[in-house]
C-alpha positions as CSV (number, residue, x, y, z in Angstrom):
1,X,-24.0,-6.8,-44.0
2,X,-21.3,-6.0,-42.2
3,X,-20.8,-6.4,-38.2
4,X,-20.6,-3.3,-36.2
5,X,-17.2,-3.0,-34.9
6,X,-16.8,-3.4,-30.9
7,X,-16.2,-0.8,-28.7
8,X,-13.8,-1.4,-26.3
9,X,-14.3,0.8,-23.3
10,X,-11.5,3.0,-22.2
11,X,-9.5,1.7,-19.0
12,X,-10.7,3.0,-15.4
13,X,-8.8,6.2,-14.9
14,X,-6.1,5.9,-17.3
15,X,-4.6,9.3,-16.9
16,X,-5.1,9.9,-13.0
17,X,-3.0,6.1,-11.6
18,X,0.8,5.2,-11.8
19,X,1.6,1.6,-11.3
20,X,5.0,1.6,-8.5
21,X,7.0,-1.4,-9.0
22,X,10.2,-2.1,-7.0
23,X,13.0,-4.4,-8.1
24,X,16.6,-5.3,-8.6
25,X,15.7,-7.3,-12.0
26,X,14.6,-7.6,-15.6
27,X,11.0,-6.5,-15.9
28,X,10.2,-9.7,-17.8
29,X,6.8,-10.3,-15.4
30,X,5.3,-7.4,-17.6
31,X,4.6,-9.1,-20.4
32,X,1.6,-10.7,-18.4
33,X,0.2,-7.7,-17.2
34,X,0.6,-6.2,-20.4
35,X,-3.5,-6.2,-21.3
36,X,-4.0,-4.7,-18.0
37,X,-1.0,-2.3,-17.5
38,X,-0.1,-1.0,-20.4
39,X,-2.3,1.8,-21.1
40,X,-0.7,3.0,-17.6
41,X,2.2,5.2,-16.9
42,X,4.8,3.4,-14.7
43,X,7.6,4.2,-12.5
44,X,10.3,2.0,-11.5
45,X,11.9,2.3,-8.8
46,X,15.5,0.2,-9.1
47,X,17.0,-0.9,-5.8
48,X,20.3,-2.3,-5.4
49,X,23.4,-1.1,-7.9
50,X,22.1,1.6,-10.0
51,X,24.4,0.4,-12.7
52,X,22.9,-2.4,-13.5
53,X,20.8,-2.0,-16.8
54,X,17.3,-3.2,-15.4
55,X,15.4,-3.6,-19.1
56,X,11.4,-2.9,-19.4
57,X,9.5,-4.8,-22.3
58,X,8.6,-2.7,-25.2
59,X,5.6,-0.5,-25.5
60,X,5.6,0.0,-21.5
61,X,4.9,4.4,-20.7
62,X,7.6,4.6,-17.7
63,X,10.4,6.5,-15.9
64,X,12.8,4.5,-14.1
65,X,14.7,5.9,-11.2
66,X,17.9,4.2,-9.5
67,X,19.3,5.6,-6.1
68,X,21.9,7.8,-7.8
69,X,18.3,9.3,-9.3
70,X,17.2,9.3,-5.1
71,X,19.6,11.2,-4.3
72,X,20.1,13.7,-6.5
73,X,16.4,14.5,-6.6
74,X,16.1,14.9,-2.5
75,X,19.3,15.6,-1.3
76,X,20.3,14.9,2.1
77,X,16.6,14.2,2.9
78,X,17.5,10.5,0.7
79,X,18.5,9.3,4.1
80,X,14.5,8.8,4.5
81,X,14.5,6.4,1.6
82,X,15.1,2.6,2.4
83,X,18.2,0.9,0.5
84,X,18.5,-3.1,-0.1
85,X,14.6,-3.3,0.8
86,X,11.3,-3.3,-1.1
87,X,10.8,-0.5,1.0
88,X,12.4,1.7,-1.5
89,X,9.2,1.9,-3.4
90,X,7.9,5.1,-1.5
91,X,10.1,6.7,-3.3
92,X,7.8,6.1,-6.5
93,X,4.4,7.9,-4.2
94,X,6.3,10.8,-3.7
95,X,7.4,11.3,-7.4
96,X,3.8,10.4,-8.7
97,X,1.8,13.2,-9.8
98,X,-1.4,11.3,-10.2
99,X,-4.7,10.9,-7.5
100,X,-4.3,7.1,-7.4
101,X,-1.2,4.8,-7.0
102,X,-1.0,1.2,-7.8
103,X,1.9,-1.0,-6.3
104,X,2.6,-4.3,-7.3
105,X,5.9,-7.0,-6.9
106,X,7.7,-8.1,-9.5
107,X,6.9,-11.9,-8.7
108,X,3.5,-11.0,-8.5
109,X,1.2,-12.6,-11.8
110,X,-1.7,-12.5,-13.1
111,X,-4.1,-14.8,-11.4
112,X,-7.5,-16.5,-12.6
113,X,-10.6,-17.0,-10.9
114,X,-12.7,-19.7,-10.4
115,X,-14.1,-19.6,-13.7
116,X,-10.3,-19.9,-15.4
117,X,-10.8,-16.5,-16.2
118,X,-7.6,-13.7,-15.7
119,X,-8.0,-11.5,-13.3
120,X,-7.2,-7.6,-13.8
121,X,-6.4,-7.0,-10.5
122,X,-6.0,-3.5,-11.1
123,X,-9.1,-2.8,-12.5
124,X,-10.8,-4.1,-9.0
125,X,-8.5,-2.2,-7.1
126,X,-10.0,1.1,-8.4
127,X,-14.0,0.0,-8.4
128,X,-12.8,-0.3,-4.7
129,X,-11.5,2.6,-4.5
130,X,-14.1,4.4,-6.7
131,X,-17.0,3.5,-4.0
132,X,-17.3,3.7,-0.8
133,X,-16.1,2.1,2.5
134,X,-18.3,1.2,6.0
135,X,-16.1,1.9,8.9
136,X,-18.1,2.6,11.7
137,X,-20.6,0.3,11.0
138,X,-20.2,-3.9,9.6
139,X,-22.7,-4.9,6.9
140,X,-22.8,-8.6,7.0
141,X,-23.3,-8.9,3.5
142,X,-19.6,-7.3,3.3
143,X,-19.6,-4.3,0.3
144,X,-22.7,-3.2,0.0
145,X,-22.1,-1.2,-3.1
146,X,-21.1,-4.5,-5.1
147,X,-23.5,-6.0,-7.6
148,X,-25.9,-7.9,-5.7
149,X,-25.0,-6.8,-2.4
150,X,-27.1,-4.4,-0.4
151,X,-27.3,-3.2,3.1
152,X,-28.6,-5.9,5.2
153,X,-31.6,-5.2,7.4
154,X,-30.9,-3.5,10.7
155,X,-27.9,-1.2,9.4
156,X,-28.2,2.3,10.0
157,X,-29.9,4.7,6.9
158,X,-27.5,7.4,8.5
159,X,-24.7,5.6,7.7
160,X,-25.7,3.9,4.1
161,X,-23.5,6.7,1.8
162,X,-20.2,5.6,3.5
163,X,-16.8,7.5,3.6
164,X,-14.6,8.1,0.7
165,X,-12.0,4.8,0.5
166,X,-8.6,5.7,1.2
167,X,-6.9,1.9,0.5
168,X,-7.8,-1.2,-1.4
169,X,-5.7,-4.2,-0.4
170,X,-5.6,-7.1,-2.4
171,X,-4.6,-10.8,-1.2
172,X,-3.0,-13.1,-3.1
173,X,-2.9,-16.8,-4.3
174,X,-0.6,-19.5,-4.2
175,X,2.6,-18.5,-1.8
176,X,0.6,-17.0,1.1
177,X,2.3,-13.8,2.9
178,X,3.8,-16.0,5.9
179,X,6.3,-14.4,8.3
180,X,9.3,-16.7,8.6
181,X,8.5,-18.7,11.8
182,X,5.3,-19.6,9.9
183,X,7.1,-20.3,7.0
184,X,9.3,-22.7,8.6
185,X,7.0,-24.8,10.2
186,X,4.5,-25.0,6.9
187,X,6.8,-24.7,3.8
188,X,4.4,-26.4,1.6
189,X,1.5,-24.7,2.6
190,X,0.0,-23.1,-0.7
191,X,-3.1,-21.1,-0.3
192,X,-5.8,-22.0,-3.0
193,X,-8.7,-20.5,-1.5
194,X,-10.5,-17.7,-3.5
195,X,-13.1,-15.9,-1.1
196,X,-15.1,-13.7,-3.6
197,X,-15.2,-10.9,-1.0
198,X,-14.5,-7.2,-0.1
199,X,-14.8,-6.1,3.3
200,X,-14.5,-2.5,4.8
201,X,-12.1,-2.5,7.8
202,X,-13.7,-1.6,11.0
203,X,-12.8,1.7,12.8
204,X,-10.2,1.3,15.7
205,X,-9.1,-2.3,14.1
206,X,-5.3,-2.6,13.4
207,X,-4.6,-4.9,10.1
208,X,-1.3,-6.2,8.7
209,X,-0.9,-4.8,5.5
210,X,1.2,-6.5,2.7
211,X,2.5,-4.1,-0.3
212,X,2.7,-6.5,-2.6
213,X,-0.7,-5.5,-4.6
214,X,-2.3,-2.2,-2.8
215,X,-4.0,0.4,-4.3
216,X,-4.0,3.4,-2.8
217,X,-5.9,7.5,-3.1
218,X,-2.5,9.5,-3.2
219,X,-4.4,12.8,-2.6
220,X,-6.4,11.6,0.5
221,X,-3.5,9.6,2.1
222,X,0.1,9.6,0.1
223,X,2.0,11.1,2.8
224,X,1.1,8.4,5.3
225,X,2.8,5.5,3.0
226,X,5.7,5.6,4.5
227,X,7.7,2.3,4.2
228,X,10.3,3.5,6.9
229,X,13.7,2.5,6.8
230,X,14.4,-0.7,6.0
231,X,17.0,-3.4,4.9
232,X,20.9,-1.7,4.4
233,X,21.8,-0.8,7.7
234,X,18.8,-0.8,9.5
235,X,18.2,-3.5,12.3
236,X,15.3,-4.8,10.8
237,X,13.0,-5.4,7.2
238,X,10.1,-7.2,6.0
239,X,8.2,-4.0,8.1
240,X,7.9,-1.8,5.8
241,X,4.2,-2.6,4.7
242,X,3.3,-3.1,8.4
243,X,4.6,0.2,9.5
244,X,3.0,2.1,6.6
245,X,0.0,0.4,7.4
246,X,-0.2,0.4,11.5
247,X,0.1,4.9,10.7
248,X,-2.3,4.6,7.5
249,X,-5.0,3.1,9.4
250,X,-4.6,4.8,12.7
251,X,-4.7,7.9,10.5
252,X,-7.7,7.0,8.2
253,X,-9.8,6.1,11.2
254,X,-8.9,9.6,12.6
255,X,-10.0,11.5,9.3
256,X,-12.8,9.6,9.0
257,X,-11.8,7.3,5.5
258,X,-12.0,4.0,4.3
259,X,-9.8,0.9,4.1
260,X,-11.2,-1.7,2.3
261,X,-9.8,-5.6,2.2
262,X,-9.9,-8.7,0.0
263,X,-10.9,-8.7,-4.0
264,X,-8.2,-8.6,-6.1
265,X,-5.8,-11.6,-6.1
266,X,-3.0,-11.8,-7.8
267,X,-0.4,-14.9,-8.2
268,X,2.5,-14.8,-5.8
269,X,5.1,-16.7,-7.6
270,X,7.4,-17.7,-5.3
271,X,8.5,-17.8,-1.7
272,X,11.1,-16.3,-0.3
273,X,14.4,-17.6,1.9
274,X,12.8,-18.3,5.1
275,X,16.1,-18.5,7.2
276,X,16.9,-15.2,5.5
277,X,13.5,-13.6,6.1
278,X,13.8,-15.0,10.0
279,X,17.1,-12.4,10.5
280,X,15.4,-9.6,8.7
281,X,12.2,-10.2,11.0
282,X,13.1,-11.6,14.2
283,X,13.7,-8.0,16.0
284,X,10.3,-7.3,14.4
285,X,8.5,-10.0,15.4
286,X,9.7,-9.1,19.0
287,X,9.1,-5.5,18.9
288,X,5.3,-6.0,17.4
289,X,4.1,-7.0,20.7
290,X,5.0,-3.6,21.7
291,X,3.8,-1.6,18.6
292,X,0.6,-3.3,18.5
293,X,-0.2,-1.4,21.9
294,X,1.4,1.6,20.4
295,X,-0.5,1.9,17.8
296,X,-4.1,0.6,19.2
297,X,-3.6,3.6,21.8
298,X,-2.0,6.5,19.5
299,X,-4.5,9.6,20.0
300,X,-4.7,12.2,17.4
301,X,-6.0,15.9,18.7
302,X,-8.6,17.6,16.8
303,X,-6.1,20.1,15.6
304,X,-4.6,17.2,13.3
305,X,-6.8,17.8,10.5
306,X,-3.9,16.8,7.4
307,X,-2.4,13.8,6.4
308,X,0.9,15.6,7.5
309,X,-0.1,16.9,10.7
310,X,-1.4,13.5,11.7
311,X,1.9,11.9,10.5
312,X,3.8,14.5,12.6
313,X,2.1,13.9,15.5
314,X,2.5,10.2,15.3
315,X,5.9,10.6,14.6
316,X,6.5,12.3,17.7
317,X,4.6,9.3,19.7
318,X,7.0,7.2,18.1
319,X,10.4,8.9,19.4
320,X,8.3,9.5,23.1
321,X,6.9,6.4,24.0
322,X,8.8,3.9,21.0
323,X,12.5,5.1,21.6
324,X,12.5,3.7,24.7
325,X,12.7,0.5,23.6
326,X,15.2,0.6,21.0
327,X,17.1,3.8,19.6
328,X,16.2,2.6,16.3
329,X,12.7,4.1,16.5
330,X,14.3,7.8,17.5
331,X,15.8,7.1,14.2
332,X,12.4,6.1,12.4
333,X,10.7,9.2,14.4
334,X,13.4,11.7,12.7
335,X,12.9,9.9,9.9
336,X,9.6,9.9,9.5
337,X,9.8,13.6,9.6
338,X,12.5,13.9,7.1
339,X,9.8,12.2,4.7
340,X,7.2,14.5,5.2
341,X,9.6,17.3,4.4
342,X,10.7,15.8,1.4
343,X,6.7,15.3,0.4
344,X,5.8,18.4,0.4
345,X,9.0,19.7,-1.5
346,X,7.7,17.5,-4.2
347,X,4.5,18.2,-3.8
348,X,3.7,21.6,-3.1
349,X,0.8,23.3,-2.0
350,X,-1.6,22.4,-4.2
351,X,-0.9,18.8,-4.4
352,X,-1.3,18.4,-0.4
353,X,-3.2,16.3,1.0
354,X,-7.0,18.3,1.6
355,X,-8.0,18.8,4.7
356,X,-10.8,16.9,6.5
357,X,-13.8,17.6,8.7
358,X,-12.5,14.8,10.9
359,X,-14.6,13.2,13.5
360,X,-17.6,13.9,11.8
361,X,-19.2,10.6,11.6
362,X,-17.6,9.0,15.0
């Protein structure tokens, strides 16, 4: 008798989530992701000298676009989009049609768990995505919509169906996501940890937010990924992830969604140039201690009810009470602005962000 075939299930949203991957290379790490990626459409978004011939592995779905592509597609308005920097990668939300948006690095691998087992990091990123997040309220038990989780005793019924989840954020093993000072003083730190947890992030709690393997609902918070402008020409990089996640959160907390942290790893392959990462930062490092404050204080009226109108307004905050202390940020304000513009050129009308009954579980 014979044995009944097996069924393999069809992958999470298949049809609705583009993978972004930045890079200046041959896409050889593919050919490790390719159980996991490959029924996915990518887009590829080439930094550096567009004549180079980057090559994708056979059997990849993708369009590739290179900055001759940037700027015949926006125009003037490519002034918005980083060049030299990982930050270019923004450029592949605003060309995606789909609800969801994977981003990954291309020294980013596929990781195993405790068991020895290979993780599909993308595949967690949407379950997290696909359920809900706790803001306003910490279940000590962290998600309580995982498989054998619950919430704990003491936690609110009113608050038990959540708020849609607007992020996932995976973490990552091996080379840890050090600045350079850190970097410096423990070059041989390797982090080996897995912590088989997801955690909601609280409303009104600021997080650093590395966009090396972040998932992301396009149609609930795509115009707030921002990467700013970064790398050629700019006084600073290795921001870009911080930036779009200091005005994400800020914004997600004022719309009431979700932003969810930990579960999926991946394997970060390799550390970068500290000494060269320390000149990219070091203007950073010493401006954070003044956009920390910024940010923890930005107020968004009522009337901001939009992913764009809330991106406005913080833009504005930016050039008011940021451009005082360097004329760089009049520069990030304008361009900020510029990006928004360019969004919703690309995305018109219907594929806006909806709008939301903010403030209605504060």
């Amino acid at each position: 008798m014979a044995e009944p075939a097996t069924i393999t299930p069809a992958p999470l949203l298949k049809d609705e989530l583009d993978i972004v991957i930045p890079t200046i290379r041959n896409l050889d790490f593919l050919e490790m992701w390719r159980p996991f990626f490959q029924p996915y459409h990518l887009i590829i978004v080439q930094d550096g000298d567009p004549s180079k011939i980057i090559k994708v592995p056979e059997g990849f779905d993708y369009e590739l676009y290179n900055r001759n592509d940037i700027n015949r597609i926006l125009g003037p308005k490519a002034s918005c989009i980083s060049f030299k920097d990982s930050a270019c990668r923004c450029f592949g939300y605003m060309v995606s049609k789909k609800k969801y948006v994977y981003t990954i690095d291309d020294d980013c691998f596929v990781a195993k768990d405790p068991s020895g087992k290979d993780i599909n990091a993308l595949e967690q990123h949407i379950k997290n995505l696909l359920s809900p997040s706790t803001p306003f309220f910490f279940n000590t038990l962290y998600d309580p919509y995982r498989a054998g989780a619950d919430f704990v005793r003491g936690y609110p019924f009113s608050l038990r169906e959540g708020v849609p989840t607007a992020v996932s954020h995976g973490l990552w093993l091996n080379i840890p996501d050090y600045d350079a000072p850190t970097q410096l003083v423990k070059p041989l730190e390797r982090n080996t940890r897995y912590v088989d947890a997801i955690m909601t992030i609280p409303k009104g709690t600021l997080f650093p937010m590395c966009g090396m393997n972040l998932a992301f609902n396009r149609e609930l918070i795509g115009p707030a990924m921002y990467f700013g402008l970064m790398g050629d020409g700019q006084p600073i990089g290795r921001y870009d992830d911080m930036w779009a996640g200091w005005c994400t959160k800020v914004i997600c907390d004022h719309l009431g969604l979700g932003v969810k942290t930990g579960l999926p790893y991946i394997w970060h392959s390799k550390a970068s140039n500290p000494f060269v990462n320390l000149k990219k930062e070091y203007k950073g490092i010493y401006w954070q201690e003044e956009l920390i404050p910024f940010f923890q204080s930005v107020t968004l009226p009522k009337d901001c009810t939009t992913v764009q109108k809330c991106y406005i307004e913080i833009s504005k905050q930016v050039k008011a009470k940021l451009g005082k202390v360097d004329e760089y940020f009049n520069k990030l304000g304008d361009a900020m602005l510029t990006w928004i513009e360019a969004w919703d050129e690309l995305n018109p009308s219907g594929a806006k962000s909806a709008e939301l009954p903010n403030g209605a579980l504060k």
